[in-house]
C-alpha distance (Angstrom), angle and dihedral (degrees) to the residues before:
residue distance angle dihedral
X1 . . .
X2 3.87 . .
X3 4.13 82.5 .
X4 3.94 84.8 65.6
X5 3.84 101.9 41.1
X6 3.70 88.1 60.1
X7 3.56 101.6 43.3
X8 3.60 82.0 53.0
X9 3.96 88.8 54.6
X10 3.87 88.2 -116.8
X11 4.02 113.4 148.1
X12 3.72 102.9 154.0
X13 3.76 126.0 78.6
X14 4.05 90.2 -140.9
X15 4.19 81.5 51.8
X16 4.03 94.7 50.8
X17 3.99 89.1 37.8
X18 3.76 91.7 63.0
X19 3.39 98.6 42.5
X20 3.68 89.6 43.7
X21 3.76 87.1 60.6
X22 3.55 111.6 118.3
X23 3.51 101.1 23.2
X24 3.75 127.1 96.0
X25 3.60 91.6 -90.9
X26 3.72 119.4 94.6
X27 4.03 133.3 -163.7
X28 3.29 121.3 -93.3
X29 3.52 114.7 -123.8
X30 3.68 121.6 159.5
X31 3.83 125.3 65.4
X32 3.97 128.8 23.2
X33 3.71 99.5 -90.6
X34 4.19 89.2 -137.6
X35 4.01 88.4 53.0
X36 4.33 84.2 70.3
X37 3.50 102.8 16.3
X38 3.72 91.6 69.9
X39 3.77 148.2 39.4
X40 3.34 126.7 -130.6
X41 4.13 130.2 -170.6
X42 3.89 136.5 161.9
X43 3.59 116.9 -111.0
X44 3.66 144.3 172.3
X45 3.78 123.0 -126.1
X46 3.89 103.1 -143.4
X47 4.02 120.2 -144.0
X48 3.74 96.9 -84.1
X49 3.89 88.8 59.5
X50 4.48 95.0 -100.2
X51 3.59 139.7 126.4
X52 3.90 130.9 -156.1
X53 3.35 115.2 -119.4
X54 4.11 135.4 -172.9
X55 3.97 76.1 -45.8
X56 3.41 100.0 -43.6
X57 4.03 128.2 115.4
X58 4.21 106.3 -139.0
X59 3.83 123.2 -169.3
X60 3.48 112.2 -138.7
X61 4.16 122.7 -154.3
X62 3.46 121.6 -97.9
X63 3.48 118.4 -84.9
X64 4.15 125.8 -167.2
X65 3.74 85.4 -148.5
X66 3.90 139.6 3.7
X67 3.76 123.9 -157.1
C-alpha cells in the first residue's frame, strides 16, 4: 500500500486517508503510532562509548556532547 500512495504523489496521512476513503481500509485514529511502534529503555553509555543490550555489547558513534 505505501508503494501506491507514493506513486500517487501522496505524503501526508490526511492525503492517503481521503483517498483511502471508500476502500476497505479505514483511518487510524486512536493511539500515537510511535507510542507502539517503538521501544524505549534507559541506558548508560559506559566510558568507551557502549551500551549492554539483551546480552549484547553495542558501540555507539561518537558524540561531542550527550545530554
Amino acid at each position: 500500500m505505501p508503494k501506491e500512495l507514493a506513486l500517487a504523489g501522496i505524503t501526508e496521512m490526511a492525503a492517503a486517508n481521503r483517498d483511502l476513503a471508500g476502500t476497505t481500509f479505514v483511518p487510524w485514529i486512536g493511539t500515537h503510532l510511535a507510542d507502539i511502534l517503538c521501544v524505549q529503555e534507559e541506558r548508560v553509555v559506559a566510558k568507551d562509548n557502549t551500551v549492554h543490550y539483551q546480552g549484547k555489547r553495542l558501540q555507539l558513534p561518537r558524540f561531542h556532547r550527550r545530554t
